[in-house]
N, C-alpha and C positions, 0 to 999 in steps of 0.2 A: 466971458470967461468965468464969470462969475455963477453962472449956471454950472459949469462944469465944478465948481467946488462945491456947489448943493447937488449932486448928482451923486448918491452913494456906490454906482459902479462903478466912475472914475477916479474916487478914491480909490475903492480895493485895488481896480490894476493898478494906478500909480501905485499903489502901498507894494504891491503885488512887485512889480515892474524893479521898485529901489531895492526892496526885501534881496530878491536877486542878484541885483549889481553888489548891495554888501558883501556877500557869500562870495561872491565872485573874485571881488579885489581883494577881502580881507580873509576869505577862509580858501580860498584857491589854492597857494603854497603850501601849507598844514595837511590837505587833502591828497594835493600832488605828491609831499615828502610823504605821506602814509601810507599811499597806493605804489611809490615806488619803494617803499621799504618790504611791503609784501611780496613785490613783485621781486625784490632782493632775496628777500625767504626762498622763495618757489623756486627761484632761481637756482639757490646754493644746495636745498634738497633734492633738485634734478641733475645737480652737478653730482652732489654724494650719492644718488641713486646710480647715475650712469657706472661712478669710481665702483659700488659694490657688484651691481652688474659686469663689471668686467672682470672684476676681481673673484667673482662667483662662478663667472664662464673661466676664468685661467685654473680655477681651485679642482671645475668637473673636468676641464682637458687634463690635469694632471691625474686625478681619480680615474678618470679614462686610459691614460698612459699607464698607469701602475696597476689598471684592472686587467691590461692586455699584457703587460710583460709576468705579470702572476697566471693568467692562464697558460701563455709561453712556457713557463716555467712549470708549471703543472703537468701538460704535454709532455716534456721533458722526461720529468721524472715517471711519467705514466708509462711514457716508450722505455727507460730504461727500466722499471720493473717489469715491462712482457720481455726484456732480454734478457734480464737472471732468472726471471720465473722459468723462459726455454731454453737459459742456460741448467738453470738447476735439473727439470726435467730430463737434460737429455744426459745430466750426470746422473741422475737417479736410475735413468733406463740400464746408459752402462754400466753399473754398479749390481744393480738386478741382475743383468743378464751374466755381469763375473761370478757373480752369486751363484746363479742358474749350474753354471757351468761347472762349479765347485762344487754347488752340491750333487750334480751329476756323476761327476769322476770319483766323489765319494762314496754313492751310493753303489757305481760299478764297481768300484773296490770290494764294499762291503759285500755285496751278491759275492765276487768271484772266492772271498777267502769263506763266504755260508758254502758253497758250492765245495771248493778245497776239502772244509770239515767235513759236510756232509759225504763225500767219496771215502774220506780218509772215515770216516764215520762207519759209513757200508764196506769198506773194502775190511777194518779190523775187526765188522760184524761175519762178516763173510771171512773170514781167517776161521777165527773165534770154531764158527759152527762147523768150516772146515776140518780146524781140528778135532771138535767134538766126535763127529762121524768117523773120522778116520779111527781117531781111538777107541771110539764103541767098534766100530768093525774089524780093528787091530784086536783088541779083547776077545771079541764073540768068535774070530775067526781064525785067530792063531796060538798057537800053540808056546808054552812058554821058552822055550828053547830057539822059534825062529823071531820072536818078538825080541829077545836079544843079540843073535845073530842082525836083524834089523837095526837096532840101535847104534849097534856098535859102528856098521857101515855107515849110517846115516852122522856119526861125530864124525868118523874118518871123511867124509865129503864134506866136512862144513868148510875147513880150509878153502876149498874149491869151487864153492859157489858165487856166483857173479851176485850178489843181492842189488836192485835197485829202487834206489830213492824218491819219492813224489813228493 
């Protein structure tokens, strides 16, 4: 045995060998409580990760709910302005076309009373020159004594003429 105590690689393991068991018996609980306090961390951060993960999927289900009921709601009001736009439209068409129609019957008014004047226009030109001839050829052609003999018949018939009115 005594060989083994001058034998310096017997020392080291044995030194080797206790070095160990100390750490063992007296540093084991301190290493254990340390690794289970990490292992406490890791723990409570996987906890608080899951909590925000879900709370992060409940926050995009709800941004997903109110992204759907806003397009909904978009739809909505998309289809209700192509019914007034082709409400309006088909008030503007009948409106146009009341229009159309008004200024049509105004316009055949206005012709028929151009038309009126213009007759009454040419009929009092056509008097007019009427007269003119008669009286140039009553002048050139008769004599003063049946030009009043004329006249007088023609007051005497006035009573008795039918005259009518355009």
């Amino acid at each position: 045995m005594m060989e083994l105590l001058h034998n310096p690689n017997y020392i080291y393991a044995f030194a080797f060998v206790v070095f160990w068991m100390l750490i063992y018996v007296f540093a084991r609980k301190p290493i254990l409580q340390w690794l289970d306090g990490e292992i406490a961390k890791i723990t409570a951060e996987l906890n608080i990760a899951h909590e925000l993960r879900a709370e992060a999927e409940a926050v995009l289900a709800d941004c997903k709910a109110k992204q759907a009921k806003a397009e909904r709601e978009a739809q909505v009001i998309v289809n209700m302005a192509k019914q007034q736009a082709e409400a309006m439209r088909k008030e503007a068409d009948a409106e146009l076309e009341a229009t159309l129609i008004r200024q049509q019957q105004l316009t055949t008014e206005r012709i028929q009373i151009a038309q009126e004047k213009a007759i009454n226009v040419v009929r009092d030109a056509a008097v007019t020159m009427g007269m003119e001839l008669a009286h140039r050829a009553l002048t050139e052609n008769l004599s003063q004594d049946d030009a009043a003999k004329l006249v007088e018949q023609a007051i005497n018939e006035i009573p008795t003429l039918n005259v009518k009115k355009y």
